[in-house]
C-alpha positions in Angstrom: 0.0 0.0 0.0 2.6 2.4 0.7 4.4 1.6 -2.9 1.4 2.6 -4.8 1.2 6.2 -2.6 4.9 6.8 -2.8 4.4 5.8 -6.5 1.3 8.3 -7.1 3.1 11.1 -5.2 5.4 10.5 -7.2 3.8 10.3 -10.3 2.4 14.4 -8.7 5.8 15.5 -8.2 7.1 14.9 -11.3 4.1 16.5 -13.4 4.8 19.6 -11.3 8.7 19.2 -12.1 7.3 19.5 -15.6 5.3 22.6 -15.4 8.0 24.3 -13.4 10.5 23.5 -15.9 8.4 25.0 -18.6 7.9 28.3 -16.8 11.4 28.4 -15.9 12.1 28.0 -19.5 9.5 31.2 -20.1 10.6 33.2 -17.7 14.5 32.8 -19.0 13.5 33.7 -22.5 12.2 37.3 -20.9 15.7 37.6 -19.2 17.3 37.0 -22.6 14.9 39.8 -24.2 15.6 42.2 -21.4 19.6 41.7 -21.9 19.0 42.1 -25.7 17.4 45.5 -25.6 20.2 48.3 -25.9 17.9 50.4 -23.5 18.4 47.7 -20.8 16.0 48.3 -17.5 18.3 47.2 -14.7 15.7 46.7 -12.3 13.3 45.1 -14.6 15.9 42.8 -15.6 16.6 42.0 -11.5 13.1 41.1 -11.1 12.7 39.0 -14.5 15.9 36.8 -13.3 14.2 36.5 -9.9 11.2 35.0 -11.6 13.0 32.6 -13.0 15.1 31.4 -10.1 12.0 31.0 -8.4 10.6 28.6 -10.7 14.0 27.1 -11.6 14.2 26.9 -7.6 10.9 25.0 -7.6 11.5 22.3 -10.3 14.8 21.8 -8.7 12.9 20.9 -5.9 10.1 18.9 -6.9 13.0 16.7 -9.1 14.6 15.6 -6.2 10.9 14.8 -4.5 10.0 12.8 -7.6 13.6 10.9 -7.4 13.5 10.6 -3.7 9.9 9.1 -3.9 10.3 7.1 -7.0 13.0 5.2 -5.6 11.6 5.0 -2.4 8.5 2.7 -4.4 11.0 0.7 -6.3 13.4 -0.1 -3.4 11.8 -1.5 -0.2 14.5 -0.5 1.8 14.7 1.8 5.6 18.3 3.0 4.0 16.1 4.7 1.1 15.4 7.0 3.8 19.1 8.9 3.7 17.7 10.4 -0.1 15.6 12.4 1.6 19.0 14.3 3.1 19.1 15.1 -0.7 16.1 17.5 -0.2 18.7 19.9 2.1 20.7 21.2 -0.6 17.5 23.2 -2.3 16.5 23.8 1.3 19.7 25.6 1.9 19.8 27.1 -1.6 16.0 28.8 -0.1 17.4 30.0 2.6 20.1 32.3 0.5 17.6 33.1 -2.0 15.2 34.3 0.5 17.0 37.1 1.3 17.5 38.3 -2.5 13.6 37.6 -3.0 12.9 39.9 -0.5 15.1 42.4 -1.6 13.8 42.2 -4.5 10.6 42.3 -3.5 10.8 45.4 -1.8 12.5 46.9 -4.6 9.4 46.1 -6.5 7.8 48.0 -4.1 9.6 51.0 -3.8 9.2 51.3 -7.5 5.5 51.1 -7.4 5.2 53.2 -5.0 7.8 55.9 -7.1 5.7 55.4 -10.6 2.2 55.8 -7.7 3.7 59.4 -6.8 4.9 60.3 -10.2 1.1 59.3 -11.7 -0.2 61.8 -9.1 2.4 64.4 -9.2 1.9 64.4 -13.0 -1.8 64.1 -12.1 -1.6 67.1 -10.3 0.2 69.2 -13.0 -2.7 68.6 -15.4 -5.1 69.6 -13.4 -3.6 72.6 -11.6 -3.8 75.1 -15.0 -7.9 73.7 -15.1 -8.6 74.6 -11.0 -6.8 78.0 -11.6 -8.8 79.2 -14.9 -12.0 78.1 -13.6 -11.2 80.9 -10.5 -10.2 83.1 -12.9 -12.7 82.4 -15.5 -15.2 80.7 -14.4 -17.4 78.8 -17.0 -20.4 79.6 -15.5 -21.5 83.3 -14.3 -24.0 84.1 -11.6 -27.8 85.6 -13.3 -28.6 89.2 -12.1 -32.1 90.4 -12.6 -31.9 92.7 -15.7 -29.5 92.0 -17.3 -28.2 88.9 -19.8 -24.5 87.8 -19.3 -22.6 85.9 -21.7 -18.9 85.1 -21.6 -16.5 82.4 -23.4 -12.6 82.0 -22.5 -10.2 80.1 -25.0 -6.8 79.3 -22.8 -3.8 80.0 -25.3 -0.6 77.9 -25.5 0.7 78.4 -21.7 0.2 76.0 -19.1 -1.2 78.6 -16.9 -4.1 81.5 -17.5 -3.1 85.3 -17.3 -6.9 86.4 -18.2 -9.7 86.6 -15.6 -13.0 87.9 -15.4 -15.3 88.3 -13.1 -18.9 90.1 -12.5 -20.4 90.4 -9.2 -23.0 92.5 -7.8 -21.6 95.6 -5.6 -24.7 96.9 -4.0 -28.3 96.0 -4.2 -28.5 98.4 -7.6 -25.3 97.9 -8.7 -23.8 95.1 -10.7 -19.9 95.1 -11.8 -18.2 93.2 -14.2 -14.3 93.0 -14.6 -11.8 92.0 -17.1 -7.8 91.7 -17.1 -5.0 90.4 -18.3 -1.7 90.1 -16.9 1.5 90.1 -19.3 3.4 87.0 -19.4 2.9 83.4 -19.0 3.5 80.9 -16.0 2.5 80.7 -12.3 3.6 83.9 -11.0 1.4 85.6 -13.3 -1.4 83.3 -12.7 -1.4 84.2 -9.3 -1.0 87.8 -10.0 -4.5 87.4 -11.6 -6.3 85.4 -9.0 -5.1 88.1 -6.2 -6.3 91.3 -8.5 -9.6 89.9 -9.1 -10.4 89.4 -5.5 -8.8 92.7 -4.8 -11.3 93.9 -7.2 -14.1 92.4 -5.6 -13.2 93.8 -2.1 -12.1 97.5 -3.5 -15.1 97.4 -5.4 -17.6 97.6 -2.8 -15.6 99.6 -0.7 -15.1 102.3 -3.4 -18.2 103.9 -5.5 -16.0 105.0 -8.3 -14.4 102.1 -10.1 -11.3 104.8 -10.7 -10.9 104.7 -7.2 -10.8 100.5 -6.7 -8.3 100.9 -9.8 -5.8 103.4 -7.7 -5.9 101.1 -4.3 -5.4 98.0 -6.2 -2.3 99.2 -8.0 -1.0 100.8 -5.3 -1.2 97.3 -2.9 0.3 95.2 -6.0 2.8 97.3 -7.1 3.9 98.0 -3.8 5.8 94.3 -4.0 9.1 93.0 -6.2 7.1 92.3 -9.3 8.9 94.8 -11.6 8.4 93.0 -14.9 4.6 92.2 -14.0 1.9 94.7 -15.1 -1.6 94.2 -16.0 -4.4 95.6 -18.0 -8.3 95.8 -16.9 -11.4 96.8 -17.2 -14.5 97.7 -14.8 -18.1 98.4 -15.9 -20.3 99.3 -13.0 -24.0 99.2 -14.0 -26.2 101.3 -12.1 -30.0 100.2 -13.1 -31.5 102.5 -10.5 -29.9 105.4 -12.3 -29.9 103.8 -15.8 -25.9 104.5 -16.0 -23.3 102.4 -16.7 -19.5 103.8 -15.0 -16.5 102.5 -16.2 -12.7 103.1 -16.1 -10.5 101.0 -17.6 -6.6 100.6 -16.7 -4.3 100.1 -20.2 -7.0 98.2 -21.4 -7.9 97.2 -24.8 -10.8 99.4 -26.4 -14.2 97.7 -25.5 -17.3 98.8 -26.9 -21.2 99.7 -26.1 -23.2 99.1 -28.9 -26.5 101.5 -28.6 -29.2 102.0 -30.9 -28.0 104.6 -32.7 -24.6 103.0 -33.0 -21.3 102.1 -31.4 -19.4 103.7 -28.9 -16.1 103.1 -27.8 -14.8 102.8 -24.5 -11.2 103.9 -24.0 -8.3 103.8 -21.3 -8.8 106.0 -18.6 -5.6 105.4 -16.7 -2.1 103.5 -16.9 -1.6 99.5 -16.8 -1.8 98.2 -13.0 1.7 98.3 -11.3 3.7 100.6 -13.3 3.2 103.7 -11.5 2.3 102.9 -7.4 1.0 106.1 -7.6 -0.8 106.5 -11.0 -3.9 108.6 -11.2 -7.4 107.2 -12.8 -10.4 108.3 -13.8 -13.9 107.0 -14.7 -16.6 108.2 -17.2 -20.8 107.7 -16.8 -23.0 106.9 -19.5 -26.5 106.3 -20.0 -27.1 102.6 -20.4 -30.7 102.5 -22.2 -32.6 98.9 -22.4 -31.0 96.8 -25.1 -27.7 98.2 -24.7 -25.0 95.8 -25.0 -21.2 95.8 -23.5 -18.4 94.0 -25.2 -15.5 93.5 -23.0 -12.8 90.8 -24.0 -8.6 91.0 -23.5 -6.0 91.8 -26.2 -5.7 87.9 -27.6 -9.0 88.7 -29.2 -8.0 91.7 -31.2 -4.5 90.2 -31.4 -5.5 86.8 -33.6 -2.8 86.9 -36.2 -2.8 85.9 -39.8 1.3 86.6 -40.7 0.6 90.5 -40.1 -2.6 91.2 -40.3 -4.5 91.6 -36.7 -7.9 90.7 -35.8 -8.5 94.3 -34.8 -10.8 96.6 -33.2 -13.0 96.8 -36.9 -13.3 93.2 -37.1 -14.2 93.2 -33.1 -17.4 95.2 -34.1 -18.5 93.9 -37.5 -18.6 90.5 -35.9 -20.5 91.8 -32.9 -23.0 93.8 -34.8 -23.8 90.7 -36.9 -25.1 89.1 -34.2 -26.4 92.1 -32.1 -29.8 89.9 -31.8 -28.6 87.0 -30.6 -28.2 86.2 -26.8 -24.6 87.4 -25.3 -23.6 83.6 -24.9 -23.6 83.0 -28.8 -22.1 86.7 -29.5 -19.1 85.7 -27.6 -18.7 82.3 -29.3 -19.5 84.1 -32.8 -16.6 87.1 -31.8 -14.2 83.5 -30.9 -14.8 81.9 -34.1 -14.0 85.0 -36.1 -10.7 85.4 -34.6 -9.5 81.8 -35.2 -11.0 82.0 -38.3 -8.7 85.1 -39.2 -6.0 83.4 -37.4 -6.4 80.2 -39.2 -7.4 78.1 -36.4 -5.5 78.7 -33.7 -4.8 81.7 -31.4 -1.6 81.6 -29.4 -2.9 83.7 -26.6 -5.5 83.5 -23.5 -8.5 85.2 -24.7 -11.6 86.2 -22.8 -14.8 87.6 -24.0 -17.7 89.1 -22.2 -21.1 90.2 -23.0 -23.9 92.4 -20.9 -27.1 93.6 -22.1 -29.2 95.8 -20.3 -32.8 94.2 -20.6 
């Protein structure tokens, strides 16, 4: 009886000898690819040559069970006993190997945990221009009761945004909306933007005349180290108790209100931000009837090149006033597409339109 078990165990071992060999055999043709390659990965070459120990280890070891247990069945001897002293040598063999395994092993894991941090460090860097230009230019803009906002911001070819906008209400009559841009590309300017908006909010309800907001907020930025910064914006404050819109704008592109009768341009009233710490401003008040529209928007609108020809203020209007009757969202999509259309596709910089009618 105990011939035929030592026989079938037997019989087990060696089919698992079998199998080990055969992915020892695998795994050795991956080590042999691995050394091949010219761009050789030292650690994945390491761990590919552990693999294959392993299961060379194993086949090693179920050999000598199947030897040791076949001979065992064929000769009905106590002596046969002493082959099973054969079984130290892979025993010993382990007991080396175990320390390179787990070497290896937590080499393995160092490296995933290396590639983990990378994937969310990289993660991170994709997603940090996105969470910035949605402070700075938000995709969606909060309704105010009589009037229709429309906006639309293309981000150019930097990794971080320069444009922002913003409209807010500053009083229970009083709506403003903003727009900037601040020269350059990169995180410092980023910033820049995010800390002159919110400046903007704050000034703007603490000073009735937008000129005024302008002269505190370039006096508190320019105050710092920033010497190649500047910036150029733009603040319409619409009074509908009065029926007045008031506006100053700070080195900022021309923007336009397009009226009944026609259109009427709305020009700089002071010096870009952070030039001058103590630059003057001023503001002007217009009637703003129902059906009045504003155009704001920053220079990579009227800048969308094609070899030297600019976009331009002209363009600016004739695409506006070709789709005066259409709500502000679709005029600022229309002004987009005619600029890349001039520009063949693609324009370089952050852009940033808005629109406001007075209902």
């Amino acid at each position: 009886m105990i011939t035929y078990i030592l026989a079938a165990t037997a019989f087990l071992t060696l089919f698992a000898t079998l199998v080990y060999i055969r992915s020892a055999r695998l795994r050795f043709r991956v080590v042999r690819l691995i050394d091949a390659d010219l761009n050789r990965d030292v650690e994945a070459h390491s761990l590919a040559f552990s693999a294959y120990r392993k299961e060379a280890h194993s086949a090693i070891v179920y050999g000598l069970f199947t030897t040791v247990l076949s001979s065992a069945a064929v000769i009905d001897s106590p002596d046969v006993i002493v082959g099973f002293a054969v079984l130290a040598a892979p025993a010993i063999a382990s007991l080396w190997w175990a320390r390179l395994s787990v070497r290896e092993a937590r080499m393995a894991r160092n490296r995933w945990d290396i590639e983990r941090r990378a994937g969310e460090a990289l993660e991170q860097e994709q997603l940090a221009p996105k969470a910035w230009a949605a402070r700075l230019a938000p995709e969606e803009v909060p309704d105010f009761a009589g009037f229709e906002i429309g906006r639309v911001y293309q981000a150019g070819s930097g990794l971080m945004a320069g444009d922002f906008f913003d409209v807010h209400r500053v009083s229970p009559t009083r709506v403003a909306a903003v727009i900037g841009d601040v020269a350059g590309h990169g995180i410092e300017s980023s910033i820049t933007a995010f800390q002159a908006k919110y400046l903007l909010r704050v000034f703007l309800r603490q000073f009735r005349d937008p000129a005024q907001a302008f002269e505190e907020l370039n006096e508190q930025l320019a105050a710092g180290d920033r010497h190649e910064e500047f910036i150029s914006a733009a603040v319409v404050v619409f009074d509908t108790e009065a029926g007045t819109l008031r506006y100053a704008s700070a080195g900022h592109p021309p923007f336009f209100l397009f009226e009944e009768d026609g259109v009427l341009p709305l020009r700089s009233t002071g010096p870009l931000l952070m030039l001058d710490p103590k630059a003057s401003y001023f503001s002007r008040e217009i009637p703003m009837e129902s059906g009045d529209l504003v155009v704001m928007y920053t220079d990579g609108l009227a800048e969308a090149r094609a070899g030297g020809s600019l976009f331009g203020e002209d363009r600016i209007i004739k695409a506006a006033e070709r789709e005066l009757a259409a709500p502000p969202d679709v005029l600022c999509k229309a002004l987009l597409d005619a600029a890349k259309d001039h520009a063949g596709g693609i324009i370089d910089d952050d852009t940033a339109i808005m629109a406001i009618r007075r209902d």
